[in-house]
N, C-alpha and C positions, 0 to 999 in steps of 0.2 A: 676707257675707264669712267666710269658714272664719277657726280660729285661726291653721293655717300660714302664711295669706299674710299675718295681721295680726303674726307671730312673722318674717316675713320685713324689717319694717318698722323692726326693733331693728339695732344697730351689729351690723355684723358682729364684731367684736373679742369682745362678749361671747361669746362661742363659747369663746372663752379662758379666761373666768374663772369663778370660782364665787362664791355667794355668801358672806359674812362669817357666821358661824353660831355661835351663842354655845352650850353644852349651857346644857337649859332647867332641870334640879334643882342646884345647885350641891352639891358634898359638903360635911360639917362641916367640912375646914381646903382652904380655899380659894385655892392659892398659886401661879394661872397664868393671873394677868388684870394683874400690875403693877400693885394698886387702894393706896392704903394700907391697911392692917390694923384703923387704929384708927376704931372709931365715937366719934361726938362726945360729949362730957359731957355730963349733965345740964344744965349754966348753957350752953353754946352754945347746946342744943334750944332752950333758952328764951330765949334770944338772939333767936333765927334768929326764933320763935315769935314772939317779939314783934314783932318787924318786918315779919313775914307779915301780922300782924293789923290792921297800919295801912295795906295797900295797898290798893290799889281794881281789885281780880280784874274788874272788867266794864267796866272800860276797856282799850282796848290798851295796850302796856307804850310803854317808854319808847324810838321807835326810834331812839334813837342812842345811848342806854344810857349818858348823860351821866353817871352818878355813879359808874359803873362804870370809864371813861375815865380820869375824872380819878383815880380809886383808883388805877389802873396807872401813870399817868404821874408821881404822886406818890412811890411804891412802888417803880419801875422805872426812872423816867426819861421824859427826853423831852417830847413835847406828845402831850393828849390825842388828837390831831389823826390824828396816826400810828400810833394803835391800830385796825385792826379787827378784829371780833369775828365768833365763831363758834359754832356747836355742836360744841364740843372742834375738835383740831386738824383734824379728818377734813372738817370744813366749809369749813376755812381753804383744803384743799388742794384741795377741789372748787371751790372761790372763783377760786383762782389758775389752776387749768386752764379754767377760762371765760373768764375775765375775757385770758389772755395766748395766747389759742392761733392767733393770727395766724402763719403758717410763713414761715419766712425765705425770703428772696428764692432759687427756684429746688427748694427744698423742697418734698417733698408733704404733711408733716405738721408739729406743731412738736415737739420733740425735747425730754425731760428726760433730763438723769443724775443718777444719786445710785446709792452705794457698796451694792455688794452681799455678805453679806444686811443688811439692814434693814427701818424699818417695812413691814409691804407695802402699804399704803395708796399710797405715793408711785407705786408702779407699776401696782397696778390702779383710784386712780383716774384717772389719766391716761390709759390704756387704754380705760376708759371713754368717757374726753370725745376720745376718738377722736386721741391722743399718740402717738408715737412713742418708747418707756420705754427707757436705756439704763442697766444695771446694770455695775456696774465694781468687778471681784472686792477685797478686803479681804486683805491680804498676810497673812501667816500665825503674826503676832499680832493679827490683827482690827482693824487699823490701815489708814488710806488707802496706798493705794499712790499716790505722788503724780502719779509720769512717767506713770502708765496714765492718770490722771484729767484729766489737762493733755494727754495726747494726745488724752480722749475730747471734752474741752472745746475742743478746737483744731479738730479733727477735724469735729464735729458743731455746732457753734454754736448750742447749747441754749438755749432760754428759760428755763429753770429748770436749777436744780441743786441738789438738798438733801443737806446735811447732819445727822444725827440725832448730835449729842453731849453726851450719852454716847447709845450707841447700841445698838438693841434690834433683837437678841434679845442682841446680843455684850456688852453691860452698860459697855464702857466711853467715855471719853473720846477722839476722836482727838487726833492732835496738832495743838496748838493753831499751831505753824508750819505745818504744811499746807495746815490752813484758808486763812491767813491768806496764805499767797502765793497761792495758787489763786484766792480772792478779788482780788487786787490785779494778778494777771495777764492776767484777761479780764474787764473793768467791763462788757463788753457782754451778760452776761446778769446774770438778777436770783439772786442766791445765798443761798437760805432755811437760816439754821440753827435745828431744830428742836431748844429745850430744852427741850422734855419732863420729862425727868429733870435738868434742870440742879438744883433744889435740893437733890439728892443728893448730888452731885458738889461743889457749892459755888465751881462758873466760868462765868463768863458771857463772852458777846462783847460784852455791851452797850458796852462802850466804843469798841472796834474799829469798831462798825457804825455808829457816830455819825457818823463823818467819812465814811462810803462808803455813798451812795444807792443803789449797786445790790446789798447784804445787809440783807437783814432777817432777826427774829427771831421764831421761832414759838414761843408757850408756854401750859401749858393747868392747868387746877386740879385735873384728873384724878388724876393720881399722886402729889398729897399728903395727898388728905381729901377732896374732893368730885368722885367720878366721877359723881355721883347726876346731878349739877345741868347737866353738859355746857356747859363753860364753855371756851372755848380764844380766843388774841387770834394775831394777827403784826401785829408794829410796824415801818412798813414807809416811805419818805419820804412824806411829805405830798401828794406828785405824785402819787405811785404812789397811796397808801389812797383817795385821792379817786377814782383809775379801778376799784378795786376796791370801791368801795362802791356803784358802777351795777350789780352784778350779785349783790351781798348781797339775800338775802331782806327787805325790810321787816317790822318784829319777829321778827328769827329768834332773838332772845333773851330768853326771857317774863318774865314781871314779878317772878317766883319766884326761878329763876336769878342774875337780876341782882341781885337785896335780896341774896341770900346770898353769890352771887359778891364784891358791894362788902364786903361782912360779913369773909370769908375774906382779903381785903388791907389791913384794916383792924383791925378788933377783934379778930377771932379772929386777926390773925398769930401771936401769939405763941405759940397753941395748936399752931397745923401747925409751929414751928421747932422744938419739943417733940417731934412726933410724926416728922419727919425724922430729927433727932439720935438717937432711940431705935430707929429701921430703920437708920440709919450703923452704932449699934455692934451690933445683931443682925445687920448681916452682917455685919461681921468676924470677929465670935464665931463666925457658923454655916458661915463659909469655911474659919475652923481645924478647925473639926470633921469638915468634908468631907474635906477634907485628909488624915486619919489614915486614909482606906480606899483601898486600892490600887487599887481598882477604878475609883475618880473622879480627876478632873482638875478641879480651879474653877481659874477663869480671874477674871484681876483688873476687879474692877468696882467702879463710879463710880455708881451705880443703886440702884432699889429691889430689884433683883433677884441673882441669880447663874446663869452658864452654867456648866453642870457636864457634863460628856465622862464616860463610862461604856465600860467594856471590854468589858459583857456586852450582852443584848438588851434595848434602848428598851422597843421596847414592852411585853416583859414585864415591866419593871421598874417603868412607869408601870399597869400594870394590880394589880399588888400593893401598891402605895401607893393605888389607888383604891380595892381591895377593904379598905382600910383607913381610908375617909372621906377620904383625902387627895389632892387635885389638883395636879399639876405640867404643864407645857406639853413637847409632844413635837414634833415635824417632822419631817414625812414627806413633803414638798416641798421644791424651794428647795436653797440651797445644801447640795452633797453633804456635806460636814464636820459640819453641824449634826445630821445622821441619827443620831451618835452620842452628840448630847448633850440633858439635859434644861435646860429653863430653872425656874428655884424663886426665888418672889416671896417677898420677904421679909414672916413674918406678923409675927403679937405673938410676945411670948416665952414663952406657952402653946403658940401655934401651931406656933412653932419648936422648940419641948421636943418636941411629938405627932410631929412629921417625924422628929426626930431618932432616936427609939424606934422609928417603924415601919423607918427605913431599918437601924439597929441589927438588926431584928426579920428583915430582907429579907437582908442581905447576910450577917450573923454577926460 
């Protein structure tokens, strides 16, 4: 059998997409992955270190990642019951397109919305699992547009619909009444709000979604200190987690992971509240400073990040901050408006000093 007809074998959709592509040298100030900044102390290593040294690597882990569970639901809320787990949230969402892609009555496919731009993960991997992806533009302060999203949800009778708030690349919060009617408008689809960046921001829905089965809550350890370990949960009703854990990988969460992921909502909390509080007020600081050149526009945000709008040329501008060890995120896809803006991940406050001189150094 040739490769074309074995290439003929693949969804058609991927035709559409491309793969997810990380650059393999990272530069010395690293500020377009939305990672935290801060590496761990010395007593965490050895923390973490220790607890490593007590598991037993030649057994399988633990799958249902029982100490892990109960950290989050002690820490978060709720029953352990209702957490399932992932590898970061991108696992969570290849979960949920498996597990719910049954098409409504008269449909050819099953249909997601969620606000556009945002993650792009919600859209290509739904595309993937062979979805029907409905993007619904962000009014023009990066805010839901309600009436568009209640028509799309009227409209389409989507199985999903996510929310990312605060939400990326745009860095902020939507309005938390939005959510909150949009939610209680239509029960009949399941309504993921992904907090990500929630400990940025310092809002949860956790309360909100307690009384309504059909939102749940995605959230991952990625963006506060442990992108290493790929850790992501959605807390989701008891009904539900139980239909989503027929299509969860058996140990998809290794033995490592878990020791540390438990580690990070437990002992090490107080460490990652340290290391948020210290990216909260590096960007306020480094928002003022943008602020002072005419050429840029920041935009208010709720995140580890900031979007920043440029008068002159993107690209050139990120090619002179890289000829300078320095990486920012660009777009050159996707929402027209963003063409003109860069995204800048909040580092340490070395890091933050190095940007600030090369951009001093770039603009004048």
């Amino acid at each position: 059998m040739s490769i074309e007809s074995l290439k003929a074998l693949f969804r058609p959709e991927l035709d559409e997409l491309s793969a997810y592509r990380v650059p393999p040298a990272p530069p010395a100030v690293k500020l377009d992955a939305n990672e935290s900044p801060f590496a761990l102390p010395p007593e965490a290593r050895a923390r973490i270190a220790a607890v490593l040294h007590a598991t037993e690597m030649h057994r399988y882990p633990d799958g249902r990642a029982s100490e892990l569970r109960e950290a989050l639901a002690r820490g978060l809320g709720g029953s352990p019951d209702e957490y399932v787990l992932g590898a970061g949230s991108d696992e969570l969402i290849a979960s949920l397109a498996t597990a719910m892609s049954q098409p409504r009555p008269g449909a050819e496919r099953p249909v997601v919305v969620f606000p556009d731009p945002t993650f792009v993960m919600y859209r290509i991997t739904s595309r993937a699992h062979g979805w029907e992806p409905l993007g619904v533009p962000l009014d023009g302060a990066w805010d839901l547009d309600a009436d568009a999203m209640a028509d799309a949800l009227g409209r389409t009778k989507p199985n999903l619909v996510y929310y990312a708030s605060p939400n990326n690349p745009t860095g902020n919060c939507f309005s938390r009444d939005k959510i909150e009617s949009l939610v209680d408008a239509f029960p009949g689809t399941l309504h993921v709000i992904d907090e990500a960046y929630g400990p940025y921001s310092g809002q949860s829905f956790a309360t909100f979604a307690e009384d309504r089965p059909h939102c749940a809550l995605m959230g991952t350890l990625s963006k506060v200190g442990f992108a290493g370990i790929r850790v992501g949960w959605v807390r989701i009703h008891e009904a539900l987690s139980a239909e989503l854990e027929k299509v969860r990988q058996p140990f998809n969460l290794n033995t490592a992971s878990q020791a540390i992921a438990t580690l990070a909502l437990t002992d090490l909390a107080p460490l990652l509240e340290e290391g948020i509080t210290t990216v909260v007020a590096e960007r306020e600081r480094l928002a003022t400073e943008l602020d002072r050149y005419e050429a840029l526009q920041c935009f208010p945000s709720d995140a580890n990040f900031l979007l920043v709008q440029y008068t002159g040329a993107v690209p050139e501008l990120c090619r002179a901050l890289l000829d300078r060890g320095i990486a920012v995120r660009q777009f050159s896809t996707g929402d027209s408006r963003l063409r003109s803006c860069i995204r800048i991940t909040i580092g340490t406050p070395e890091e933050n000093q190095r940007f600030g001189e090369a951009l001093s150094d770039i603009l004048g």
